[in-house]
C-alpha positions as a Markdown table, in Angstrom:
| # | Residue | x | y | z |
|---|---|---|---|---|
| 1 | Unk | -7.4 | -18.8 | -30.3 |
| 2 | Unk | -6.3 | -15.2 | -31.6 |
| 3 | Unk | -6.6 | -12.2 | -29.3 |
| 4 | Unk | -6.6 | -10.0 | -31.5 |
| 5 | Unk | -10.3 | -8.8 | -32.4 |
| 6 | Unk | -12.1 | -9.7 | -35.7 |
| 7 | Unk | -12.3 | -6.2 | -36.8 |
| 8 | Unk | -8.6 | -5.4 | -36.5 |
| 9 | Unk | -8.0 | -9.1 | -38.7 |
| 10 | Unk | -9.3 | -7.6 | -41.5 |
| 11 | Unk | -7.4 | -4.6 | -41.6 |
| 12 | Unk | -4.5 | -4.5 | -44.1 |
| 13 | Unk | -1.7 | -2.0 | -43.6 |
| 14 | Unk | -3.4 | 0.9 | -46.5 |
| 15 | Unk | -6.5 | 0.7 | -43.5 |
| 16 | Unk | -3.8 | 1.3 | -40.7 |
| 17 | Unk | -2.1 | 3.7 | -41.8 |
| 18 | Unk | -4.9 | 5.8 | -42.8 |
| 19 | Unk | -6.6 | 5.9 | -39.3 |
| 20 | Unk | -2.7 | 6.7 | -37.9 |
| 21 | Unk | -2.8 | 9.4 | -40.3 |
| 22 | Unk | -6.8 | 10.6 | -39.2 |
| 23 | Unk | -5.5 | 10.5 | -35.6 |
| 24 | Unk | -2.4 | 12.4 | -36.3 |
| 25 | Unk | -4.4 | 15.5 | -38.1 |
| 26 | Unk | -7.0 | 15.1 | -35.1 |
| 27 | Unk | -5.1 | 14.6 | -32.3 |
| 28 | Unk | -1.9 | 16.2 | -33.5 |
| 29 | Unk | -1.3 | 18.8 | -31.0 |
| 30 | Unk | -2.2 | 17.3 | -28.1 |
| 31 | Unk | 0.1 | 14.3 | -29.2 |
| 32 | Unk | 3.3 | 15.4 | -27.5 |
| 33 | Unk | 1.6 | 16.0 | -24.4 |
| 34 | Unk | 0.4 | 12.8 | -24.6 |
| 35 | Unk | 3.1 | 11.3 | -24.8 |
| 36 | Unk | 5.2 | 13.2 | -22.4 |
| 37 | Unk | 2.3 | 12.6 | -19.7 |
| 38 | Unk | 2.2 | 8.8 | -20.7 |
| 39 | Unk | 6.1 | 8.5 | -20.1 |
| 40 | Unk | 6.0 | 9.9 | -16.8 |
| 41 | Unk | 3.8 | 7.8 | -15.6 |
| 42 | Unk | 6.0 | 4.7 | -16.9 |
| 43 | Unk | 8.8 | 6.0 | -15.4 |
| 44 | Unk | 7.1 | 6.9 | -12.3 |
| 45 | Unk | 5.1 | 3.1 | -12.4 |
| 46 | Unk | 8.1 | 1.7 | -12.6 |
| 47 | Unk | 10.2 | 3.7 | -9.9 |
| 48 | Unk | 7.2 | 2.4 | -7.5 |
| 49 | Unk | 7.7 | -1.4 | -8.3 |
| 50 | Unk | 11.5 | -0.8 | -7.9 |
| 51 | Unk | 11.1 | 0.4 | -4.6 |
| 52 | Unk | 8.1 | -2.2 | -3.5 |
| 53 | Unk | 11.0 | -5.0 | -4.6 |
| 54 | Unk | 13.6 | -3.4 | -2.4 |
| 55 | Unk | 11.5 | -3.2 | 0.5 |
| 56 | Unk | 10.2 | -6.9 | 0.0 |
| 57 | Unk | 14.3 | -7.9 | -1.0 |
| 58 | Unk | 15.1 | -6.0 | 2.3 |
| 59 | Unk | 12.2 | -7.6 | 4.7 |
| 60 | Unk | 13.1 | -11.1 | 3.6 |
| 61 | Unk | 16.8 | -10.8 | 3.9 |
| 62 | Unk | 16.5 | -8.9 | 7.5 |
| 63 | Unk | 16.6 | -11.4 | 10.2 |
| 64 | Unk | 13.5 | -10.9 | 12.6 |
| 65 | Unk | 14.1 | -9.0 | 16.3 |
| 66 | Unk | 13.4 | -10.9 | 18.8 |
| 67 | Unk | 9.7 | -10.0 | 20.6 |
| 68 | Unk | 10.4 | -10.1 | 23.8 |
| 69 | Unk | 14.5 | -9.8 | 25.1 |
| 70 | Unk | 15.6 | -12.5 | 27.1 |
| 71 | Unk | 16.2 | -12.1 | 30.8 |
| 72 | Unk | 17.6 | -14.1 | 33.5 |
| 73 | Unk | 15.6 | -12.5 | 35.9 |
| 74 | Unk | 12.2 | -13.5 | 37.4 |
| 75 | Unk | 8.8 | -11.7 | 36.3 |
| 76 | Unk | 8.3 | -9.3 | 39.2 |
| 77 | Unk | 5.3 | -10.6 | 42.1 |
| 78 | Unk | 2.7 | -8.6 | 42.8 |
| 79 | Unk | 1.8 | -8.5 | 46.8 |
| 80 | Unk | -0.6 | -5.6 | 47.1 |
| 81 | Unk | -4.2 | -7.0 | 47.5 |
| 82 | Unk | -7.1 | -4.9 | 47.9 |
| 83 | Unk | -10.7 | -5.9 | 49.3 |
| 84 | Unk | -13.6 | -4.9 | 47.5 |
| 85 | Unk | -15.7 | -4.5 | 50.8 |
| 86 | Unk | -12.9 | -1.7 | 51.8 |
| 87 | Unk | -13.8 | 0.4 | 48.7 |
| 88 | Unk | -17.4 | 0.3 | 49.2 |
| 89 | Unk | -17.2 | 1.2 | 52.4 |
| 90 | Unk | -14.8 | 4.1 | 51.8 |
| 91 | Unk | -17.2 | 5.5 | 48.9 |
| 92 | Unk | -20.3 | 5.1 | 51.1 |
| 93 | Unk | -18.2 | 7.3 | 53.9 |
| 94 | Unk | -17.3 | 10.3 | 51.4 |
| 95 | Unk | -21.0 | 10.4 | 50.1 |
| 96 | Unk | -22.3 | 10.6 | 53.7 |
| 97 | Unk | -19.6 | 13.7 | 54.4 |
| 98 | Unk | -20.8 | 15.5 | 51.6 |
C-alpha cells in the first residue's frame, strides 16, 4: 500500500512546480527565515539526542557504587529505654506547676 496520498498521485511535475513557484511568490520573504529557524532546530534536535546517547553510553558503561559500604564492624546497640508511664507522669507534673 502507497503512503503517498491520492491527490499528490495525480500530480505530474508541470502541477509541482507551479504550486513551488505560488509558494515562492507568497512566501518568498519569509522563506529564508524559515529556513534558518528550521535548521536550528535540527541542529539543536540533534545536539539533544547526542547528549541523551552519551549520558545513556555513560550510565551503562559505569559500574554501579555500592549502596551501603561494607564494614567489619557491628551495627551499634541501642541501651537507652524509656517508660511511657515516666512521661506521663512528668507532663501531668509541669501542667499542675503552671
Amino acid at each position: 500500500m502507497s503512503v503517498i496520498p491520492a491527490f499528490f498521485q495525480s500530480l505530474g511535475w508541470s502541477e509541482i512546480l507551479i504550486v513551488g513557484v505560488a509558494g515562492v511568490l507568497l512566501f518568498g520573504r519569509r522563506l529564508p527565515d524559515l529556513g534558518r529557524t528550521l535548521g536550528k532546530s535540527l541542529v539543536s534536535f540533534r545536539k539533544g539526542m547526542t547528549e541523551m546517547k552519551d549520558e545513556i553510553v555513560k550510565g551503562v558503561e559505569e559500574p554501579l557504587a555500592p549502596a551501603l559500604p561494607a564494614t567489619d564492624a557491628a551495627p551499634p546497640v541501642i541501651t537507652e529505654t524509656v517508660k511511657i508511664g515516666d512521661h506521663a507522669a512528668a507532663s501531668n507534673n509541669a501542667e499542675k506547676l503552671s
